[in-house]
C-alpha positions in Angstrom: 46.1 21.7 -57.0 48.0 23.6 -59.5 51.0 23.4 -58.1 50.6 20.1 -55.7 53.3 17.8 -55.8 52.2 14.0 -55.1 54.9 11.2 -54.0 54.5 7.4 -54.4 57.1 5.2 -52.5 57.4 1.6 -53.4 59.0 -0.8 -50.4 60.1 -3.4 -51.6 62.2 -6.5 -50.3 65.3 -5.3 -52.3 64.9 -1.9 -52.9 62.6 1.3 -52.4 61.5 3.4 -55.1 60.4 6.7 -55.1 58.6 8.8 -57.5 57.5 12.2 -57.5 55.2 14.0 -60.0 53.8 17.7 -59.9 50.9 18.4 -61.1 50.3 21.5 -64.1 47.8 23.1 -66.0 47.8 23.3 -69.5 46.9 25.7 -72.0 43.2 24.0 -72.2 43.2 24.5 -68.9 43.2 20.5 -68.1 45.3 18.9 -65.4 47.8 16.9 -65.8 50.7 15.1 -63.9 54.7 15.4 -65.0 57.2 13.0 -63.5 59.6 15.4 -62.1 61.8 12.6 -59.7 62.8 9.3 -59.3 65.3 7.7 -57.1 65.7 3.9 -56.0 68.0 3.2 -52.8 68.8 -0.5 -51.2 66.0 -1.7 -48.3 66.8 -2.9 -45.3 64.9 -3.7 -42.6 62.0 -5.2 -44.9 61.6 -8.9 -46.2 58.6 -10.6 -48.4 56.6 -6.5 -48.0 56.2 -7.1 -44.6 58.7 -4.8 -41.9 60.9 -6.9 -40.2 63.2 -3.9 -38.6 61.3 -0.7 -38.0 64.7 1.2 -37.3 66.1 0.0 -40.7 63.0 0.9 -43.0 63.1 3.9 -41.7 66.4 4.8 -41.9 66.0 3.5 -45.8 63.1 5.6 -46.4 65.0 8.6 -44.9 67.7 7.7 -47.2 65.1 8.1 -50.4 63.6 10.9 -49.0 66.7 13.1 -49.0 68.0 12.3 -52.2 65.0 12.9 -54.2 64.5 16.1 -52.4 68.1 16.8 -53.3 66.7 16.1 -56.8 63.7 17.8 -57.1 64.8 20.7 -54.5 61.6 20.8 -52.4 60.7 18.8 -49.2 58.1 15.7 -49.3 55.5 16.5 -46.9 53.5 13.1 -48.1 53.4 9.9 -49.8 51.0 7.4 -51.1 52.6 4.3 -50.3 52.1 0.8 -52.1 51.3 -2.0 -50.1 51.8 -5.9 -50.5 53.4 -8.9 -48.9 52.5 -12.3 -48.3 49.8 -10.6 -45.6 47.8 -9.2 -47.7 44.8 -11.1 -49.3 41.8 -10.5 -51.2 38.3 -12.2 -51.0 34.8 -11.7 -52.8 32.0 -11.2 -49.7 28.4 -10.1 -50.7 25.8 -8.1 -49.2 22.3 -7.3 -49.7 19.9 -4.4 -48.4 16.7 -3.3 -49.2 16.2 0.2 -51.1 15.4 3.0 -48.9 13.2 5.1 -50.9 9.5 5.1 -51.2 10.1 5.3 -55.3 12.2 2.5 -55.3 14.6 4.7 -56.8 18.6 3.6 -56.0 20.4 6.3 -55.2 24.5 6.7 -54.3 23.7 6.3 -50.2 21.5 2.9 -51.2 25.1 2.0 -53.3 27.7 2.8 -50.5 25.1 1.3 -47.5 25.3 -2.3 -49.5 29.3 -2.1 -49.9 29.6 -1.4 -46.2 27.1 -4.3 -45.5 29.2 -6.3 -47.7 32.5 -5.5 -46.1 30.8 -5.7 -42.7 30.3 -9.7 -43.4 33.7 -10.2 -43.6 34.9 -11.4 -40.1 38.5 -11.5 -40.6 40.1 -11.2 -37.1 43.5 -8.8 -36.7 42.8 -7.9 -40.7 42.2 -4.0 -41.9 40.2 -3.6 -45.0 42.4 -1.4 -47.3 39.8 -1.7 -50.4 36.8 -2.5 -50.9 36.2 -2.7 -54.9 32.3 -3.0 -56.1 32.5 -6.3 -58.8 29.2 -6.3 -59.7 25.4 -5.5 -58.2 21.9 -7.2 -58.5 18.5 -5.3 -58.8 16.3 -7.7 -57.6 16.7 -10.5 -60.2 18.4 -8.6 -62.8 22.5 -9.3 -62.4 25.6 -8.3 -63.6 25.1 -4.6 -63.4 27.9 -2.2 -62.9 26.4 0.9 -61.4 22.6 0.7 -60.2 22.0 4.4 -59.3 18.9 5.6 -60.8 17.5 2.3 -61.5 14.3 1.0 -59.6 14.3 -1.7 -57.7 13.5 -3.3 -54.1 16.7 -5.4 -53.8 19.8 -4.5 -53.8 22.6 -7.3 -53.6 26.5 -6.6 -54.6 29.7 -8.6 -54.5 32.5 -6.8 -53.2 36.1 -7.8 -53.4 37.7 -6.9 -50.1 41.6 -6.8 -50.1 43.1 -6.6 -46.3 45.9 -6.3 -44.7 47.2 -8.2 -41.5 46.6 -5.0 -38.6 50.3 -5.3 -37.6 51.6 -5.3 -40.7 50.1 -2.3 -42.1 50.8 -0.5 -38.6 54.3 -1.4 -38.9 54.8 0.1 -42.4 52.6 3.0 -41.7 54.5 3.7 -38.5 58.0 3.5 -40.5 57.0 5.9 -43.2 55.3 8.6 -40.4 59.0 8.0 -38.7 60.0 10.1 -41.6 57.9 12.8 -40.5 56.3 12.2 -44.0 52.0 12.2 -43.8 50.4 8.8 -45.9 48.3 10.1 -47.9 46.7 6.4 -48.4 47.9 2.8 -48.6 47.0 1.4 -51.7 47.3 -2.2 -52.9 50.6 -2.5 -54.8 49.2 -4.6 -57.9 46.0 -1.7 -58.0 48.7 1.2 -57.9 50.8 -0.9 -60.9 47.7 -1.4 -63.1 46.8 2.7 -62.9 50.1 2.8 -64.6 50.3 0.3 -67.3 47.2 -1.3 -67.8 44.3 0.0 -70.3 40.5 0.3 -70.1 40.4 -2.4 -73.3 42.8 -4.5 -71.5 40.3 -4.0 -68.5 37.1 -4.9 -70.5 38.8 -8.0 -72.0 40.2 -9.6 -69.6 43.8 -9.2 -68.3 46.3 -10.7 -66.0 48.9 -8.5 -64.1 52.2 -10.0 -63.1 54.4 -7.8 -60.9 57.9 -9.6 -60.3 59.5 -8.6 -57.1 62.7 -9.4 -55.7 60.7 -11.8 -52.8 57.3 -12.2 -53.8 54.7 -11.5 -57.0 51.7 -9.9 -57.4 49.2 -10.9 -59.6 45.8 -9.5 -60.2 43.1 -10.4 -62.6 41.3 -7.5 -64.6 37.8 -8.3 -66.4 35.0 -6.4 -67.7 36.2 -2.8 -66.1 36.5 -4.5 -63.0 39.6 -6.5 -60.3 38.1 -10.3 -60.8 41.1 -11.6 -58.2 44.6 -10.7 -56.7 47.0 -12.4 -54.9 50.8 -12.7 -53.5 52.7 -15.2 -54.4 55.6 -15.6 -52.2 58.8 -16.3 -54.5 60.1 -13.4 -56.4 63.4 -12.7 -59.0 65.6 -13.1 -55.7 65.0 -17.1 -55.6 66.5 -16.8 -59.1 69.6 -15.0 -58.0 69.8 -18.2 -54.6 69.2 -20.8 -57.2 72.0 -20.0 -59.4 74.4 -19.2 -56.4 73.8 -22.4 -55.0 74.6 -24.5 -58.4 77.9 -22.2 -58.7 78.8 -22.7 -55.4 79.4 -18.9 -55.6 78.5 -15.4 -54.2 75.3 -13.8 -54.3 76.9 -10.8 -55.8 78.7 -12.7 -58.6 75.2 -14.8 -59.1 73.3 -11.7 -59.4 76.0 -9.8 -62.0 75.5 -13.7 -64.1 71.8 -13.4 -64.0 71.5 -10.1 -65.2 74.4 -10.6 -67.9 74.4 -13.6 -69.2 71.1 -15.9 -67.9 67.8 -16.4 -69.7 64.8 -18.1 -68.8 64.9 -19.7 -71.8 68.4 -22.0 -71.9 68.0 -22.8 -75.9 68.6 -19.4 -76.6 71.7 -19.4 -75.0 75.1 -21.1 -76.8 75.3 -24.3 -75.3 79.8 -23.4 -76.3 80.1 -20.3 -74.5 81.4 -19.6 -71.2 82.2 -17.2 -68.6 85.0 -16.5 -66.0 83.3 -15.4 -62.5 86.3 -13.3 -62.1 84.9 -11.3 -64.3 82.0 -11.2 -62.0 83.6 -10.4 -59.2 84.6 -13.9 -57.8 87.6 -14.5 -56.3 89.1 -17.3 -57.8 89.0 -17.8 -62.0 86.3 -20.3 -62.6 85.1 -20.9 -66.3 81.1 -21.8 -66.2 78.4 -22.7 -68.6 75.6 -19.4 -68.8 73.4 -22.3 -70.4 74.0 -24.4 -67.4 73.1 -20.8 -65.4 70.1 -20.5 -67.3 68.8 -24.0 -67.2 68.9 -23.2 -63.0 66.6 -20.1 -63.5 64.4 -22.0 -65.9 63.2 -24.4 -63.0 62.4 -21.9 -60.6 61.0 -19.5 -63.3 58.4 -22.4 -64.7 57.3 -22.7 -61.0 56.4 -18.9 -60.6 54.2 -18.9 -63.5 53.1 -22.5 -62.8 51.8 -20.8 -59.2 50.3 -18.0 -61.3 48.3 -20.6 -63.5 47.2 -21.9 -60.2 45.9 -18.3 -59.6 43.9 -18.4 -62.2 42.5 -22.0 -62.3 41.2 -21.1 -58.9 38.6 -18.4 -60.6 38.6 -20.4 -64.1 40.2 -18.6 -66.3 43.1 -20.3 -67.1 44.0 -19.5 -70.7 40.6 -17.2 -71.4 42.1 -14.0 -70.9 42.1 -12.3 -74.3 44.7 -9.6 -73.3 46.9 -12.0 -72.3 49.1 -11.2 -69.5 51.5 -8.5 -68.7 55.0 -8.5 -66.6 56.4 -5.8 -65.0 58.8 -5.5 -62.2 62.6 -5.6 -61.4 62.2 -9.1 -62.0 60.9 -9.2 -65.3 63.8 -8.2 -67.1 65.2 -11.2 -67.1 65.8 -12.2 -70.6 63.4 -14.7 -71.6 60.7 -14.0 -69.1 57.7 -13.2 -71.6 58.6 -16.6 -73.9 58.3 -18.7 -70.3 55.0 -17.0 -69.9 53.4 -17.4 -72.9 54.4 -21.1 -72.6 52.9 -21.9 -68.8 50.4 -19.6 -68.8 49.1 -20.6 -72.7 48.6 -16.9 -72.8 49.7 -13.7 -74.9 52.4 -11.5 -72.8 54.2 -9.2 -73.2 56.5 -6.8 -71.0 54.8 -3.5 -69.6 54.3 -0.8 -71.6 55.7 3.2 -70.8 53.2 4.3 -68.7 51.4 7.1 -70.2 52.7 10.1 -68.0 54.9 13.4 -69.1 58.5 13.7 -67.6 62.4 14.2 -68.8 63.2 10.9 -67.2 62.9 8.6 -70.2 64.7 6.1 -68.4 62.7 5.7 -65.3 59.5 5.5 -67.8 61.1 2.6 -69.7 62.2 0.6 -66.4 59.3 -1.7 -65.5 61.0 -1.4 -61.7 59.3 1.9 -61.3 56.1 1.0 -62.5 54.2 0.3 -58.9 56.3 3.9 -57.6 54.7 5.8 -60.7 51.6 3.8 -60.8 50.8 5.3 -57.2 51.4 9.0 -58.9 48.8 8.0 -60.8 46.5 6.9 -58.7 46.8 10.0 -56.2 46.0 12.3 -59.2 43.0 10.1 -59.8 41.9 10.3 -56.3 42.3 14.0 -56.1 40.8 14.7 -58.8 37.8 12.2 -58.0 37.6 14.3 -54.8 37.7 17.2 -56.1 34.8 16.5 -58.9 32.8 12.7 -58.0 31.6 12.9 -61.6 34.6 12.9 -63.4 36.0 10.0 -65.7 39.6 9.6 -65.3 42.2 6.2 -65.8 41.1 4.5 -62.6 37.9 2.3 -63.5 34.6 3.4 -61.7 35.1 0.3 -59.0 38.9 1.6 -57.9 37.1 5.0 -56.8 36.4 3.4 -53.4 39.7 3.1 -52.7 40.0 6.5 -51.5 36.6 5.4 -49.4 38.3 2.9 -48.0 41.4 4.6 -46.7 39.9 7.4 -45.3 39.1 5.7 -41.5 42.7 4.3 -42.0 44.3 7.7 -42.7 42.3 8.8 -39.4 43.7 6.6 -37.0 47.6 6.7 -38.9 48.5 9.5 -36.2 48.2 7.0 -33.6 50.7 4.4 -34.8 53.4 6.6 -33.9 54.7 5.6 -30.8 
C-alpha cells in the first residue's frame, strides 16, 4: 500500500467533488494518507443524489476525472463513492441466535452469524443493504454490550442499524461511475464518509449530531456512545435558499445565488436594516436597488424549516436537546453566514461549523472548505478499510461498528460488473 492512491468522489445535486489522497510511510514506519488532489466541476444529470440522466453523470464525472488527473498526473483506476439521496434510509432490525460452541464461548463467526440474521429480517422489497452497523448486543440478559467476543453466554441478541439503498438507484449511480471505466471500490453512506472526516471519538461517546447541507437535500446522522444511533435525508437543501430569494426578487437564479453568498444571512438582525444593493452589480439586467435584510429575512424562513425538520429527526429517537456535543454543520450549504446562530436556536443545541479534517496535504484551501468534507471523508474511510483489511485488529478513526461497512459492500462490489450494460 505504500504507494496506493485512493479516490473519493462526492455527486452531488450541484456539483461533484473529487478528492484524491496517496498513501506514505513515515519515518516510524506508520501509514498515513496526504491529500494530493481536489477538484469540484458542475453536475448534471443528477437531482436530490438520485441519477436522473445516466449520459449526463457520466459525462460530469468524466469531466472530474480528467482534471484531477491533469492535477495529480496519474490515472484514477478507482473510487469510493458517497452515496445519499432521498432513497436511502436507515432502520434498527434485531436478530437473535443461539451460541454455537459447546463452551458457550462467543466467538467472531457467533458475532457476524447474528448481524446477518439481523439484516436477514429486514424484508425491504427492491432495497440493497449498503451497511449494516452493530448498535449494541445482548448476552442472555446482560445488555448494552458493544463487542461480546470472548464472553460466555447462550444467547446472543444484537440490534443492527441497516442503511439501504433503493436497487435502481444505487444501480444507476454505480453504472454511471463504471461508465468512466473507473472500478468502485465501495458505496458508502454519504453522512458515514463525512463523520470519518470531521467527527471525534469524544464527540462519538457523547453524543453528536451531524448536519450535512447540500445544495437539494441534508444529511443528518446521530452519533452516541461510539456508535450511528439514526440517519436520515431530508429533502431540502442550500438550493431552496437560492429559489426562495429569486422568487421574492423576482430575479435570476444567478443574481440570487451571487446575493446569498454576498450579502444574505440566516440571521436578518445582523444585517443593516439601511443598506442596499444594486442587482446590476449581480449580474441583473436592469438596475434594481434591494434590501439584503429583506434577502435575508427570505432565507431565514426556509432556513428555520431545515433545522425545524432536523429537530423532528431527533424527537423521533428522543434526543432532542440531549446531545452534549451539540451538533455540527458542514456542507456547501453551511456557509451561509448565520447558519450555526439558527442552529443553536431551533435545535437548543451547541454548533458549530466543521472542523479541518485531520489529514496532511498542500491544499489548505480544500481542508478549510466544509464542501469537500464528504469527498475527503471517503479518503478516509478507504484508508480505514484497507488498513482494517489488511490487519482486523487494528484501531484506526472509524469506530469498531463502521468496520462492517467493508462487510457489507463486499456482495455489492461482486455484482457491480454487471450493471454495465
Amino acid at each position: 500500500m505504500r504507494d496506493r492512491i485512493l479516490a473519493g468522489i462526492d455527486l452531488g445535486s450541484s456539483s461533484i467533488r473529487l478528492a484524491v489522497g496517496q498513501v506514505v510511510v513515515g519515518q516510524d514506519k506508520q501509514e498515513t494518507i496526504n491529500l494530493i488532489g481536489a477538484v469540484e466541476v458542475p453536475s448534471a444529470g443528477i437531482s436530490k443524489g438520485s441519477i436522473m440522466s445516466l449520459d449526463d453523470a457520466t459525462a460530469s464525472i468524466s469531466a472530474c476525472l480528467e482534471r484531477v488527473e491533469r492535477q495529480i498526473g496519474v490515472p484514477i483506476n478507482d473510487a469510493y463513492i458517497g452515496i445519499g439521496g432521498v432513497h436511502v434510509h436507515a432502520k434498527t432490525v434485531k436478530g437473535v441466535v443461539g451460541v454455537s460452541r459447546p463452551d458457550s464461548e462467543i466467538r467472531e463467526e457467533d458475532r457476524m452469524r447474528v448481524i446477518d440474521t439481523a439484516a436477514a429480517n429486514s424484508n425491504s422489497a427492491n432495497f440493497e443493504i449498503l451497511h449494516r452497523i452493530a448498535q449494541r448486543f445482548t448476552v442472555d440478559d446482560q445488555i448494552g454490550i458493544r463487542n461480546p467476543v470472548g464472553m460466555q453466554g447462550v444467547r446472543l441478541e444484537a440490534e443492527v442499524c441497516l442503511i439501504q439503498g433503493l436497487s435502481s438507484h444505487v444501480k444507476s449511480l454505480t453504472q454511471a461511475v463504471m461508465r468512466t471505466s473507473v472500478d468502485v471500490s465501495g458505496l458508502v453512506f454519504s453522512p458515514l464518509a463525512t463523520s470519518a472526516a470531521i467527527i471525534t471519538d469524544r464527540q462519538r461517546e457523547l453524543g453528536v449530531v451531524l448536519v450535512n447541507i447540500g445544495a437539494s437535500t441534508t444529511s443528518v446522522a446521530v452519533f452516541e456512545d461510539g456508535e450511528l444511533l439514526h440517519a436520515a435525508v431530508i429533502p431540502i437543501g442550500a438550493d431552496y435558499i437560492t429559489r426562495d430569494i429569486a422568487i421574492g426578487l423576482r430575479t435570476s437564479l444567478e443574481v440570487a445565488e451571487a446575493a446569498k453568498r454576498t450579502y444574505v444571512s440566516a440571521v436578518p438582525e445582523a444585517v443593516n436594516q439601511y443598506d442596499m444593493v444594486n442587482l446590476y452589480d449581480l449580474g441583473a439586467s436592469e438596475a434594481e436597488l434591494v434590501s439584503p435584510r429583506f434577502m435575508s429575512e427570505i432565507a431565514q424562513a426556509r432556513v428555520e424549516e431545515l433545522f425545524e425538520k432536523v429537530e423532528l429527526e431527533l424527537r423521533k429517537i428522543e434526543r432532542s436537546g440531549l446531545l452534549p456535543a451539540g451538533a455540527v454543520l458542514t456542507g456547501g450549504g453551511s456557509k451561509l453566514r448565520g447558519m450555526v446562530e439558527m442552529a443553536r436556536t431551533t435545535l437548543r443545541l451547541p454548533a458549530s461549523l466543521s472542523p479541518t479534517p485531520l489529514i496532511a496535504s498542500p491544499l489548505g484551501e480544500i481542508l478549510h472548505d466544509p464542501a469537500f468534507s464528504t469527498a475527503i471523508g471517503l479518503l478516509m474511510h478507504g484508508f480505514e478499510d484497507e488498513n482494517d483489511h489488511v490487519n482486523s485488529g487494528r484501531s484506526g478513526g472509524l469506530q469498531a461498528g463502521d468496520r462492517w461497512l467493508k462487510k457489507a459492500a463486499n456482495p455489492l462490489k461482486k455484482i457491480f460488473k454487471s450493471f454495465i450494460p
